[in-house]
C-alpha positions as CSV (number, residue, x, y, z in Angstrom):
1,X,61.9,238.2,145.3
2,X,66.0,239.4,146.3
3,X,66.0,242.5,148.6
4,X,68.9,244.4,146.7
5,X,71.8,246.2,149.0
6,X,73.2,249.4,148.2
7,X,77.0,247.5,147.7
8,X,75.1,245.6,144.6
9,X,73.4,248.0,143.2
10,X,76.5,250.0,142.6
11,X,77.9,247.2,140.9
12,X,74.9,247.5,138.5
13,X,75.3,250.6,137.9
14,X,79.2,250.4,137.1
15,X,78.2,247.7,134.4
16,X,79.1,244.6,136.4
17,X,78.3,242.0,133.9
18,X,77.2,239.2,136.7
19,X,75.2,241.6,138.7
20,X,73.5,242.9,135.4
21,X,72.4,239.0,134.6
22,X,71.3,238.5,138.0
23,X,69.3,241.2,138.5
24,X,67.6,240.5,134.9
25,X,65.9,237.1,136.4
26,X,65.1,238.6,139.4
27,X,62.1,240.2,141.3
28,X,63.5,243.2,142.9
29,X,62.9,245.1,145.7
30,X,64.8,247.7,147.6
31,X,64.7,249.6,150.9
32,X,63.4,252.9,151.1
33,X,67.1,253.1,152.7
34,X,69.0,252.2,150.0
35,X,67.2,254.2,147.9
36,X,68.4,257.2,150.1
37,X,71.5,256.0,149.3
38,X,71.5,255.4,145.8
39,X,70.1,259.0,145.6
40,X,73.0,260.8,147.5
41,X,75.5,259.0,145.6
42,X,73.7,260.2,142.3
43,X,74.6,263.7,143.8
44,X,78.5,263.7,144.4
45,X,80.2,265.1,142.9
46,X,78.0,267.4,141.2
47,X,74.6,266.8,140.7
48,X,74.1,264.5,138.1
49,X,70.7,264.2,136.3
50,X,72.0,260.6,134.2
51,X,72.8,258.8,137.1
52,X,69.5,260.3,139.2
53,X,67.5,258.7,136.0
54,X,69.5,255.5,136.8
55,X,68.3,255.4,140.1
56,X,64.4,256.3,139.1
57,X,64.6,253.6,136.4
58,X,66.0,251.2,138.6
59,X,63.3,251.7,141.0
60,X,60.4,251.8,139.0
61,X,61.0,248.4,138.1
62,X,61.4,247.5,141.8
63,X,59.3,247.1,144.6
64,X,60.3,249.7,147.0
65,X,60.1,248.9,151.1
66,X,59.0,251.8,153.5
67,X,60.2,251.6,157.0
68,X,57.6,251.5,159.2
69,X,56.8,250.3,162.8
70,X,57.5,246.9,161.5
71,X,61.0,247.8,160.3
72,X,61.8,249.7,163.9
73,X,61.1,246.5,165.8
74,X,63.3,244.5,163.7
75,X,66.2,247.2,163.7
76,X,66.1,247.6,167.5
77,X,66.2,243.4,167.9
78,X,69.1,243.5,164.8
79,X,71.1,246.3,166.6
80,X,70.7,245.0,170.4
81,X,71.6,241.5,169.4
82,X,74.4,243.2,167.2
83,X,75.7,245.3,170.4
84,X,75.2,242.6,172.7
85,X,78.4,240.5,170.6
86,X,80.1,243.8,170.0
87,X,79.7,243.3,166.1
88,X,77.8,246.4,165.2
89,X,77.5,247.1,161.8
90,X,77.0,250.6,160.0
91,X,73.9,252.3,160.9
92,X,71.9,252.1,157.7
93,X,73.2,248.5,156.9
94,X,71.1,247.5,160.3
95,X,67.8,249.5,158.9
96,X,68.5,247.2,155.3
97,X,69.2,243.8,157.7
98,X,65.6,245.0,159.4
99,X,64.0,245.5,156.1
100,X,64.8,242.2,155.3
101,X,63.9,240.4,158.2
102,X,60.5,241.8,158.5
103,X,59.5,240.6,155.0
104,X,61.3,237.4,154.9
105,X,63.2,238.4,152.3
106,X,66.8,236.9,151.0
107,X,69.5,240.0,150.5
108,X,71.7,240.3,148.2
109,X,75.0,242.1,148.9
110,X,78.8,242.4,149.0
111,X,79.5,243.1,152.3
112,X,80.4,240.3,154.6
113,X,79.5,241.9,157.7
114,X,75.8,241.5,156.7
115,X,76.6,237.8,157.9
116,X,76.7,238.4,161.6
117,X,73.5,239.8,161.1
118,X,71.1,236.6,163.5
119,X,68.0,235.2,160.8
120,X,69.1,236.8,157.8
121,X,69.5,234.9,155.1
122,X,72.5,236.2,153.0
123,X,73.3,235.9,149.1
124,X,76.7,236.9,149.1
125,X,76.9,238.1,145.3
């Protein structure tokens, strides 16, 4: 199981021929957070009822991760450790790093600052 980031799944969406294979042989699951995400994007300009289909196909076929208790206590190690170096990343990214930590999950993104992230392990697609 891959624990998708938002930067990825907008790749899918656009088409992205190697994203589109990899997600094919994968078990996916996806952060409530990105979700959020996926969902406001679906809404800019206008609201746009295609791409909000995208998005509720997408995650139908996906396990999708609350944040809980769990996920606080792995954001607030993720984000002190994070401040500690002086290598915070954006807010949500830190609830996604958390979201993988707590389930021992791999993510996959495109964004390299997910690697100063302590623990995680990082497919750098």
């Amino acid at each position: 199981m891959i624990l998708l980031d938002t930067s990825v799944l907008v790749q899918f969406f656009r088409r992205d021929p190697g994203i589109t294979d990899r997600l094919e042989q994968a078990v996916l699951a996806v952060p409530a957070i990105v979700a959020g995400e996926l969902y406001f994007g679906a809404e800019f300009p206008l609201t746009n009822e295609r791409r909000n289909r995208e998005v509720d196909s997408l995650l139908a076929r996906s396990l999708l991760l609350p944040c809980g208790a769990a996920t606080g206590r792995y954001y607030g190690r993720v984000k002190a450790n994070l401040a500690s170096r002086g290598q915070i990343i954006p807010e949500n990214d830190i609830w996604i790093a958390a979201t993988a930590l707590e389930h021992s999950l791999p993510l996959a993104t495109l964004d390299a600052h997910f690697d100063r992230v302590a623990g995680l392990q990082v497919l750098r697609w």
